[in-house]
C-alpha positions as CSV (number, residue, x, y, z in Angstrom):
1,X,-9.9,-27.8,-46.1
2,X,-12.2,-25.2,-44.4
3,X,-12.7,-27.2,-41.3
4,X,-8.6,-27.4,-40.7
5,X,-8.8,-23.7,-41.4
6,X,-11.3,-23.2,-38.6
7,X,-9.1,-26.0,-36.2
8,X,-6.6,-23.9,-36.8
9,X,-7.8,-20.9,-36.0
10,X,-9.6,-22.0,-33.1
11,X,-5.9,-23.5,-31.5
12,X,-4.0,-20.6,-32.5
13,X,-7.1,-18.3,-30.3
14,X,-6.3,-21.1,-27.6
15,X,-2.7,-20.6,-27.7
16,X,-2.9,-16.8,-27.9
17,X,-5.2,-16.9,-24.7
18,X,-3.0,-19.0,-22.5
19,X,-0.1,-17.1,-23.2
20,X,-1.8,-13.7,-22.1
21,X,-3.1,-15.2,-19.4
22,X,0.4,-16.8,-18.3
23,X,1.8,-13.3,-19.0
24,X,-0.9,-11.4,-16.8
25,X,-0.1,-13.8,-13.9
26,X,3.6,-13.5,-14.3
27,X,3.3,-9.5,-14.9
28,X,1.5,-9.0,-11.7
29,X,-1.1,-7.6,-13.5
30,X,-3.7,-4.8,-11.4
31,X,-5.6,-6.1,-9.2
32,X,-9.4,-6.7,-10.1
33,X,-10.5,-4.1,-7.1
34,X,-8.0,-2.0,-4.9
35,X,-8.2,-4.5,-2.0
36,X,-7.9,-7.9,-3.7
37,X,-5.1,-9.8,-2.5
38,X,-4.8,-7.0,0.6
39,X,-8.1,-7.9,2.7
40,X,-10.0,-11.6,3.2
41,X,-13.6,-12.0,3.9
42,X,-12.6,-11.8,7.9
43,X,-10.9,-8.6,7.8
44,X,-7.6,-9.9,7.7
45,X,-4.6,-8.1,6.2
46,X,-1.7,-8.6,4.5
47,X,0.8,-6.6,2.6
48,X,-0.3,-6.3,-1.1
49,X,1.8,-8.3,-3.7
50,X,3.7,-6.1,-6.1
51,X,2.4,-2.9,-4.9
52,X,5.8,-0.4,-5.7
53,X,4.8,-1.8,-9.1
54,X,1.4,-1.6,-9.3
55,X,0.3,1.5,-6.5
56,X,1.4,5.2,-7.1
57,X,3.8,6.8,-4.4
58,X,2.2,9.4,-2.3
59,X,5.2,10.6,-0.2
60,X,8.1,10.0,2.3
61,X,9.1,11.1,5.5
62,X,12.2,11.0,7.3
63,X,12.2,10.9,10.8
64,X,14.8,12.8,12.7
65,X,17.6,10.9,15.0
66,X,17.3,11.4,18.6
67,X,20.4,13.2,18.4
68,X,23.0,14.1,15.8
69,X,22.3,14.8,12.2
70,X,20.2,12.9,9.9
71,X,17.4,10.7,10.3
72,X,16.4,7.5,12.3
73,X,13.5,6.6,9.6
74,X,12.4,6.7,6.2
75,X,9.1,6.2,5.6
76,X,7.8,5.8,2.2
77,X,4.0,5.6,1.4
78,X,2.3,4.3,-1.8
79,X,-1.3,4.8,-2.7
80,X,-3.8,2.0,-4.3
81,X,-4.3,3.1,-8.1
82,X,-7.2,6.0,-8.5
83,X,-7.0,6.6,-4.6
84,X,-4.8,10.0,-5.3
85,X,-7.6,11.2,-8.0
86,X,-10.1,10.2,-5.9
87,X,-8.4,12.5,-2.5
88,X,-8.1,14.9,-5.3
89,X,-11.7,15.4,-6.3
90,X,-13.4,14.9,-2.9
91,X,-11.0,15.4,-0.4
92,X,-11.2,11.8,0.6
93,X,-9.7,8.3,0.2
94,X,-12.7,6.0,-0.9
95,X,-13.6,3.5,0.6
96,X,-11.1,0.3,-0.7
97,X,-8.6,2.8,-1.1
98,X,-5.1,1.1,0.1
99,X,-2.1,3.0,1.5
100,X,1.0,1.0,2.4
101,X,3.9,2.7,4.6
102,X,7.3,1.0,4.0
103,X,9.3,2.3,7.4
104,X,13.1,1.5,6.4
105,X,16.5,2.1,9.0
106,X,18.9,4.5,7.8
107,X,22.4,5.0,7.0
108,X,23.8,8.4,7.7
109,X,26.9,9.5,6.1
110,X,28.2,12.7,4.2
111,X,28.2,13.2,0.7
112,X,29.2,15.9,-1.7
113,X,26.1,17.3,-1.2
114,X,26.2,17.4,2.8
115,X,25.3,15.3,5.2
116,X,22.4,12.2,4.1
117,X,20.1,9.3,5.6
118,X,18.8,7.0,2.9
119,X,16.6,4.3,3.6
120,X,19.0,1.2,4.2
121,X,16.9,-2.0,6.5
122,X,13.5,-2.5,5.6
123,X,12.1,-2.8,9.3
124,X,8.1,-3.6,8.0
125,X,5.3,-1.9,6.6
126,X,1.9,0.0,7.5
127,X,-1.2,-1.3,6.0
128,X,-3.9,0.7,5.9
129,X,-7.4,0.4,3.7
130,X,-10.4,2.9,3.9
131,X,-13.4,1.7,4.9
132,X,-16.2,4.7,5.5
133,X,-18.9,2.1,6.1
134,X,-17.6,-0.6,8.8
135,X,-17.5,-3.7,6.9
136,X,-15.6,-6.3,9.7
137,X,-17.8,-5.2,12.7
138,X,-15.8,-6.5,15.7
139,X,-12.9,-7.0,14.3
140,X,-10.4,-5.1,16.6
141,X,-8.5,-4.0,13.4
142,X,-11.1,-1.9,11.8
143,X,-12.8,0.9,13.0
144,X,-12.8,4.7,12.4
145,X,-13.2,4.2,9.3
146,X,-9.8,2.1,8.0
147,X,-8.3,-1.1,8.6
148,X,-5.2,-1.0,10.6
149,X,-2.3,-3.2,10.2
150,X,1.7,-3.5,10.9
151,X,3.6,-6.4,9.4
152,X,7.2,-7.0,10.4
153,X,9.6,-6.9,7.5
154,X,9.5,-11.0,7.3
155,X,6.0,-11.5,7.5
156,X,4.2,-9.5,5.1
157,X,1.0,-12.3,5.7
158,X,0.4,-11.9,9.1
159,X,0.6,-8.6,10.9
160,X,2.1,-8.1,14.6
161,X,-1.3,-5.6,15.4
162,X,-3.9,-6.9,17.2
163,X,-5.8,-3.9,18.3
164,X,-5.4,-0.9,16.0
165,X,-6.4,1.6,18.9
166,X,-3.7,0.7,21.0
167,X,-1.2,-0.5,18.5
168,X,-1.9,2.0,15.4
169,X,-4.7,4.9,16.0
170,X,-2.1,6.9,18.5
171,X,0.7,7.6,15.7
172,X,-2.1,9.3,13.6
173,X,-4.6,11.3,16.6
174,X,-3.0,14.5,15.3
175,X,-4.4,14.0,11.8
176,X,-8.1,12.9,12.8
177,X,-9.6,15.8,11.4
178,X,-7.8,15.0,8.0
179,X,-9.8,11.3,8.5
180,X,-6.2,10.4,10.6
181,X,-4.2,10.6,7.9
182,X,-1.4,13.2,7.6
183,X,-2.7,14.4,4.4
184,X,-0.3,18.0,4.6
185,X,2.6,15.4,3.9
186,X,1.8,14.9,0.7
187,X,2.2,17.3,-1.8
188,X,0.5,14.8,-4.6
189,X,-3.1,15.6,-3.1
190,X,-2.4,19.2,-3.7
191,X,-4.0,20.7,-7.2
């Protein structure tokens, strides 16, 4: 009698594991460390799995049209979890910090309220992930202290960038000082 008790016990503990564990894999559960599943051993990129789920949004922009009203782009930005505390306290992303730019097309048209662009086409993302202490040496995607990345909107595996000086750094020269990120954007890092 006491050993089906403890068979029993010991498959209900089995049962209760598995379905935890199939929950945690179907949840998209966080991450073990803010670049798993965004960086391989080699430096390569790729657009992290359920991150509007699992990161914390650190702004948007909207980019003006070249002429007329509204805008051209939205850009919408999300933030590793503990990277926006961390910019808090130091003034810094940390190193494995993740930021992930979503740059959508818009639709202009007036509303009650005047007249508005909202993001309609996703067009691709912006990967970026801090890296203070250049970890893929000769890599042409890291330097300056991040890894650089554009994906197009149907390839979130494999970016488009193969250089980030010439295909990423010269958006962000203007923000160098802030470690090329356009930190005054985003009123989350403010106190």
């Amino acid at each position: 009698m006491k050993l089906l008790r403890i068979v029993g016990f010991a498959v209900a503990v089995s049962l209760v594991a598995s379905t935890v564990a199939a929950l945690t894999q179907v949840s998209g559960a966080v991450p073990t460390g803010p670049t798993a599943n965004v960086v391989d051993t080699a430096g390569h990129l790729r657009v992290p799995a359920d991150y509007r789920n699992l990161y914390q949004a650190l702004g948007s922009w909207a980019i003006a049209a070249d002429s007329g009203q509204g805008s051209k782009e939205i850009h919408t930005v999300y933030a590793s979890p503990g990277a926006i505390d961390a910019h808090r306290s130091t003034g810094h992303f940390p190193d494995g910090a993740v930021l992930v730019k979503e740059v959508f097309a818009t639709s202009t048209n007036e509303m009650t309220t005047g007249t508005v662009s909202h993001a309609d086409k996703l067009k691709g993302w912006f990967v970026m992930v801090r890296d203070s202490k250049g970890t893929h040496p000769g890599n042409p995607l890291w330097g300056d202290g991040w890894g650089w990345s554009w994906f197009d909107a149907d390839k979130p595996l494999k970016t488009t960038s193969t250089d980030y000086h010439s295909d990423c750094q010269g958006c962000h020269v203007p923000a160098q000082s802030t470690d090329w990120i356009y930190v005054n954007g985003y009123p989350v890092l403010r106190h």
